[in-house]
C-alpha positions in Angstrom: 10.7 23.4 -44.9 10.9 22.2 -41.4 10.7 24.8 -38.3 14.5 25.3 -37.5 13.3 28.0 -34.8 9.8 26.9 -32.7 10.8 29.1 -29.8 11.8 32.3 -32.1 8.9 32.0 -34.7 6.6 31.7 -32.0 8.4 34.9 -30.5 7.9 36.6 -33.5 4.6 35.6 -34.2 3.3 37.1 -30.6 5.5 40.3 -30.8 4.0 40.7 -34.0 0.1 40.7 -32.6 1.4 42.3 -29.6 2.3 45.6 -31.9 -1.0 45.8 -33.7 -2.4 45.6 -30.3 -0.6 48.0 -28.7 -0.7 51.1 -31.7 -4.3 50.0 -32.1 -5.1 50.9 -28.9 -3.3 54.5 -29.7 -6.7 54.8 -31.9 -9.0 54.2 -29.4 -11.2 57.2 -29.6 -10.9 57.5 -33.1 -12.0 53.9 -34.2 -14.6 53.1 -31.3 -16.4 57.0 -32.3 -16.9 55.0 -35.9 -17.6 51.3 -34.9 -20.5 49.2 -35.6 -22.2 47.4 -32.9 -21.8 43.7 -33.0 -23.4 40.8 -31.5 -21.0 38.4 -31.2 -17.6 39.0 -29.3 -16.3 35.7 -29.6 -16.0 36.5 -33.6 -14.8 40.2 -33.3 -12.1 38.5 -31.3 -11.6 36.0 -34.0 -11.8 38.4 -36.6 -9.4 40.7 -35.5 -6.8 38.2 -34.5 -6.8 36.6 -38.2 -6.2 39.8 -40.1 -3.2 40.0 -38.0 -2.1 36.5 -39.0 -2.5 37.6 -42.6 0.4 40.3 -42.1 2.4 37.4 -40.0 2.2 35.5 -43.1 3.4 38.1 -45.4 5.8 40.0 -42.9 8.7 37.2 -43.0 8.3 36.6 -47.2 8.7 40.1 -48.2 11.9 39.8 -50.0 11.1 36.6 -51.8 7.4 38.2 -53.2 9.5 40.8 -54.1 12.5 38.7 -55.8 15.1 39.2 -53.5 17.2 36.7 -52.7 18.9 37.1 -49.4 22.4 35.5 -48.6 22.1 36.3 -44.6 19.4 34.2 -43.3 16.0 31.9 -44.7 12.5 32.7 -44.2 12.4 29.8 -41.9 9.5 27.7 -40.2 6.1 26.4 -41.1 4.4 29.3 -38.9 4.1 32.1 -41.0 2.1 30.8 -44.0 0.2 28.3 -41.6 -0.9 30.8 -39.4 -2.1 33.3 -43.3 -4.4 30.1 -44.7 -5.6 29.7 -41.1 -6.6 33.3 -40.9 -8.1 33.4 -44.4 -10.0 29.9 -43.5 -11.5 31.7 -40.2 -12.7 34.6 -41.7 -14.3 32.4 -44.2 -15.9 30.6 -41.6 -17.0 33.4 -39.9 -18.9 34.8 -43.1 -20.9 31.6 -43.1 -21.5 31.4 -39.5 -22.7 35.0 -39.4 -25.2 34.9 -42.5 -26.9 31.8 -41.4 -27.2 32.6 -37.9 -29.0 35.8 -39.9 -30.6 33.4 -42.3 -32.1 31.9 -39.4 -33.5 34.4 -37.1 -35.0 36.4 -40.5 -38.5 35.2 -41.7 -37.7 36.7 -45.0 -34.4 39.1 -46.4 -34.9 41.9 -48.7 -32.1 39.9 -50.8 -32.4 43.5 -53.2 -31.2 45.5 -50.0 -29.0 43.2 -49.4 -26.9 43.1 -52.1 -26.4 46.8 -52.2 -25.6 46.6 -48.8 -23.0 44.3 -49.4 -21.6 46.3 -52.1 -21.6 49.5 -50.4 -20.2 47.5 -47.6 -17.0 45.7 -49.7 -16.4 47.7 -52.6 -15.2 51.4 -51.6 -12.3 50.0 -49.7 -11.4 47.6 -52.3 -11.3 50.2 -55.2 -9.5 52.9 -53.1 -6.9 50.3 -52.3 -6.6 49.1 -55.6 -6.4 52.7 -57.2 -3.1 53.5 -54.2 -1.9 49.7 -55.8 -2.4 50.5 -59.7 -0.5 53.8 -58.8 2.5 52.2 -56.8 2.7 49.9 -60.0 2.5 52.3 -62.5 5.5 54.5 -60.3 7.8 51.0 -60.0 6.7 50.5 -63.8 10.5 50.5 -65.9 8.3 50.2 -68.8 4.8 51.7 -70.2 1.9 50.8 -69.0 -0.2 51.1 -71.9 -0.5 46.7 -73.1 -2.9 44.3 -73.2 -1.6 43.0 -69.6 -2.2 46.5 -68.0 -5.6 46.6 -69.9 -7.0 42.9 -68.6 -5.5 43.4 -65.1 -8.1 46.7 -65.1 -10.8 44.5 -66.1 -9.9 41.7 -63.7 -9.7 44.8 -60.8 -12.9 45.6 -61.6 -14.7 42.5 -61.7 -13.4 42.0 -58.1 -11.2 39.0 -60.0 -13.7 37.2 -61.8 -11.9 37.7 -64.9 -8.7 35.9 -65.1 -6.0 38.5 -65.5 -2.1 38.4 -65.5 -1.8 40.5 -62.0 0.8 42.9 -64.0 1.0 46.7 -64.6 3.5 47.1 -66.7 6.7 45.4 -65.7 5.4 44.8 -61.9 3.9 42.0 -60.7 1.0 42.7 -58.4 1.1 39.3 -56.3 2.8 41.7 -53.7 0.8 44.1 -53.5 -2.7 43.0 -53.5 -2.7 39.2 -53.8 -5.4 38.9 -51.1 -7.8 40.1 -53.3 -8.2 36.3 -54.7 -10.4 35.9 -51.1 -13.1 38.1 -52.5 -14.5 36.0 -55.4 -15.5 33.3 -52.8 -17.0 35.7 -50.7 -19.2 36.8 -53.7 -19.6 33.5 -54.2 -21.1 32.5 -51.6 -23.2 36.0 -51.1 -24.4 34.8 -54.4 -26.0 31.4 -53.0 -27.1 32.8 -49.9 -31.1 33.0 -51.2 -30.8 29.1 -52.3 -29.1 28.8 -48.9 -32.5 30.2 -47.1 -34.9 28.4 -49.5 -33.2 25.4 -48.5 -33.2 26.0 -44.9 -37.1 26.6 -44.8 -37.9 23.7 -47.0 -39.0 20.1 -45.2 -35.9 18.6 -46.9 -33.5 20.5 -45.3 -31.9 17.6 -43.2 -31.4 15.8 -46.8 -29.6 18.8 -48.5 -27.3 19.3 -45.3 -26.3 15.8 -45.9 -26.0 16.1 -49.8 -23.6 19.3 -49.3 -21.3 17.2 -46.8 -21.1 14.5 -49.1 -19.9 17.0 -51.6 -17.3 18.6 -49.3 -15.8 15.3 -48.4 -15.7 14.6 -52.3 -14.2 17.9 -53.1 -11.6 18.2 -50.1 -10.5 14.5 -50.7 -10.1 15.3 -54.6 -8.6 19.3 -54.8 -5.9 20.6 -53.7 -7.5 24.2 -52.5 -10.9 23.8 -51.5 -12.3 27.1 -49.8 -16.2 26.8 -49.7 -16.7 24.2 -47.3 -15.4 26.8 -44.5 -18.4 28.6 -45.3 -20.2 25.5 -44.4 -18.3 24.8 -41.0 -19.4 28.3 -40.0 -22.7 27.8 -41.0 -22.7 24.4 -38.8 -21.4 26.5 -36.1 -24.4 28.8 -36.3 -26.7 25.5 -36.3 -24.6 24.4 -32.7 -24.7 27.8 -31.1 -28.7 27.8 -32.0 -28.6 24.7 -29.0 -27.2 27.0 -27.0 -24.9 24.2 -24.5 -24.6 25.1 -21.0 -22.7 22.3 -19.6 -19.3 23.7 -18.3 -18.0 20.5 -18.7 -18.5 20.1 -22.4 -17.1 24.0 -22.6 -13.9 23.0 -20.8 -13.2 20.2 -23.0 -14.4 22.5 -26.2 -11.9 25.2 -24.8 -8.7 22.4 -24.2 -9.6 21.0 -27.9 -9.9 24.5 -29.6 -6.1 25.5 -28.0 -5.2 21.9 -29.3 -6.2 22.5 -32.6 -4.5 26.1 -32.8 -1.1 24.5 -31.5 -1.4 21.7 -34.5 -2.4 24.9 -37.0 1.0 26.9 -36.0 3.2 24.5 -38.0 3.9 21.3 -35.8 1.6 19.5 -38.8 3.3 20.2 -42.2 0.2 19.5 -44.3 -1.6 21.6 -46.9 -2.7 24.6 -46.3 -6.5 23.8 -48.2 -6.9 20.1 -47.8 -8.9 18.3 -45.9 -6.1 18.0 -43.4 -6.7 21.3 -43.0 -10.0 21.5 -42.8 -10.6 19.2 -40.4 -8.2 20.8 -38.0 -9.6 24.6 -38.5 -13.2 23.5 -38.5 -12.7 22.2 -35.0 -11.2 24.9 -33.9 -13.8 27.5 -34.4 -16.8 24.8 -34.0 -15.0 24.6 -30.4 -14.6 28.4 -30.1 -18.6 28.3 -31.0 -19.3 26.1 -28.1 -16.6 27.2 -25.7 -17.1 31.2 -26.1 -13.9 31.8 -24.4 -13.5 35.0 -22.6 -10.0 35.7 -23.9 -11.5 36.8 -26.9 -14.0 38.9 -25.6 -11.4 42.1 -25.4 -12.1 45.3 -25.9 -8.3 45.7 -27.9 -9.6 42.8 -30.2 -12.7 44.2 -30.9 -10.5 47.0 -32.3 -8.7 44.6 -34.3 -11.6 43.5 -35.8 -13.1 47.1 -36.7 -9.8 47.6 -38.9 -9.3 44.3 -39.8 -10.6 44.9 -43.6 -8.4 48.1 -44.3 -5.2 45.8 -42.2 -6.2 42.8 -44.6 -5.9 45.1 -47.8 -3.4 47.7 -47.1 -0.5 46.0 -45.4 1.2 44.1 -48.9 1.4 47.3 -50.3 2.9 49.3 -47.5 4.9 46.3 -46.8 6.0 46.8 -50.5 6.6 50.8 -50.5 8.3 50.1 -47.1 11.3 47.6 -49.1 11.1 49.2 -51.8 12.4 52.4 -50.3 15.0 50.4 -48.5 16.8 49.1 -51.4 17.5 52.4 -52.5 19.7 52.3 -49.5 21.1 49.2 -49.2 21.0 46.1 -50.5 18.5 43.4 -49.9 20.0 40.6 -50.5 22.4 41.5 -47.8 20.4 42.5 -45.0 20.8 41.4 -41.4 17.9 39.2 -40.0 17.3 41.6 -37.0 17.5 44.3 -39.3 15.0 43.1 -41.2 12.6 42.7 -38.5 13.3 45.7 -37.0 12.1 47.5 -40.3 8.8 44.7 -40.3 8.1 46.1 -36.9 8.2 49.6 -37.9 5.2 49.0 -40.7 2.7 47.9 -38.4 2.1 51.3 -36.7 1.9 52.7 -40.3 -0.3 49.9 -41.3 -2.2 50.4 -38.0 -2.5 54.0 -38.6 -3.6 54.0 -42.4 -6.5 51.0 -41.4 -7.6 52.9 -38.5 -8.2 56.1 -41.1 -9.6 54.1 -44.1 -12.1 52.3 -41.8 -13.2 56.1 -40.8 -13.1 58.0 -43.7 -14.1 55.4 -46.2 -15.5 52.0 -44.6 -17.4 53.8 -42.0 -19.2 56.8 -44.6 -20.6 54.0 -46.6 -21.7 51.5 -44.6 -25.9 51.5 -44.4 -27.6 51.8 -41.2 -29.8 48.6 -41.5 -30.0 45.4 -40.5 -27.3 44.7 -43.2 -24.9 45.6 -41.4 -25.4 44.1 -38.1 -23.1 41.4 -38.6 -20.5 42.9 -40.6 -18.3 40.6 -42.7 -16.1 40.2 -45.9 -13.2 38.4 -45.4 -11.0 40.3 -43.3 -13.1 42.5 -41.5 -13.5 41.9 -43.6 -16.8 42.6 -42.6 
């Protein structure tokens, strides 16, 4: 659909980072006592500002993921799922960016430690999030949850989605309550290829397999309609650029002005897909510019708070989004609701969100993470790292 509201999506958009700023910064103590140190403050910045577009992307569509029709007003504008795939695209790059740049200051990885680390690292979050989603399912559940559907969902929660599964427990869907999880099989896919990655990168024909891969990611983006490992490959690129390490303020202006460009085109005055090449293109010069430019804006100490939660934001705010609705139509009908009153009640979730990230990222993320160089970067797609 076209944007009938630039100016108020936009409005929307900021007020909604804005918030997460704002009750973030209420958890100060609490979340800077448990972060991890990080090298890079151009990518905390990144990072936490992308887990934030995930929840704009979600905020506005809450009543149609949850098959509510509404009479009052449209989910209107191109901003809201433009700004999710762009979110979801940067933390991908930023997984590939960070590895490599690891990749390439290592002589040799402990790829055994690694692993676990990376387990250890993703995994307690995921399963305590989806134990509180299987249980707000099987609550919303009008029938039993004992079937085959119930049984392969399980499987496919436990295999981090590599098994195909229906997404059902019971009668409810779980595309609203957890359908970011689909992010994580690419992450473990590329975790996966990471040793070829630095085999490759040592060997004398490295120069040949860079330009074998981009042959194959112009192939693929120019035949598939979602195409999500090449952002892996524009962070790793970006890695590559910031090795050169460019001075010139000149060429960091011009990186800046481009990056800001691109962002503008992102936010929905393009209506193109959200994973072709289009896309791509447009998102990989963004954060190949951000690489360059380093800009100060996102060196924050707020965003850098962002970024610490941005994991428990990324996986808890569909189902407190859905809890939050779902209590509401016990008191009025959804399908009749005002637009400012549904916003108003959007706005009211992000403190909760903010709250139950900030204590997950304590309790859980925190207590498992290794003290080792595994976890200096930190990454999974929305802290996701």
């Amino acid at each position: 659909m076209r944007t009938e509201y630039n100016l108020e999506t936009a409005l929307i958009s900021a007020s909604i980072v804005l918030m997460f700023i704002i009750f973030s910064t209420l958890w100060k103590r609490k979340i800077e006592s448990a972060e991890v140190p990080h090298q890079y403050k151009f990518i905390n910045g990144l990072r936490g500002i992308a887990a934030v577009f995930v929840f704009v992307n979600h905020a506005p569509f809450v009543l149609t993921n949850l098959g509510v029709t509404n009479s009052r007003f449209s989910s209107w504008g191109q901003i809201y799922p433009n700004l999710g795939s762009f979110g979801v695209q940067i933390f991908f790059c930023i997984t590939g960016f960070l590895f490599f740049d690891k990749i390439m200051k290592s002589k040799s990885i402990d790829w055994n430690g690694f692993f676990v680390a990376r387990l250890k690292r993703v995994a307690p979050l995921y399963y305590a999030s989806s134990i509180i989603v299987v249980l707000i399912a099987t609550i919303y559940s009008g029938q039993t949850i004992l079937n085959r559907e119930t049984i392969a969902t399980l499987a496919g929660i436990i295999s981090f989605n590599f098994i195909d599964n229906p997404m059902k427990i019971g009668d409810v869907s779980l595309i609203p309550l957890s359908s970011v999880t689909w992010t994580l099989v690419h992450e473990w896919r590329f975790y996966a290829v990471l040793p070829m990655v630095a085999i490759c990168y040592r060997s004398k024909y490295r120069n040949l397999t860079l330009l074998v891969t981009v042959i194959l990611a112009a192939i693929d983006l120019g035949t598939s309609a979602v195409v999500c490992w090449t952002y892996f490959l524009t962070g790793m690129i970006a890695a590559a650029i910031l090795k050169v390490k460019i001075e010139r303020c000149s060429i960091k202006c011009i990186a800046n002005i481009t990056a800001v460009a691109s962002f503008i085109l992102t936010c929905g005055l393009l209506e193109i897909p959200g994973y072709g090449y289009e896309r791509y293109l447009i998102t990989s010069l963004f954060f190949l510019c951000v690489t360059i430019s380093n800009p100060r804006a996102l060196h924050f100490k707020f965003l850098n708070r962002l970024s610490d939660i941005s994991y428990s934001i990324y996986l808890l705010h569909l189902p407190i989004l859905f809890v939050t609705f779902k209590s509401l139509a016990l008191l009025s009908d959804l399908s009749g609701i005002g637009k400012y009153t549904f916003w108003a009640v959007n706005f009211i979730v992000i403190p909760v969100v903010v709250s139950a990230s900030a204590l997950t990222f304590i309790y859980i993320e925190k207590r498992f993470m290794l003290h080792s160089k595994y976890t200096k970067p930190q990454i999974t797609v929305a802290q996701r790292s």
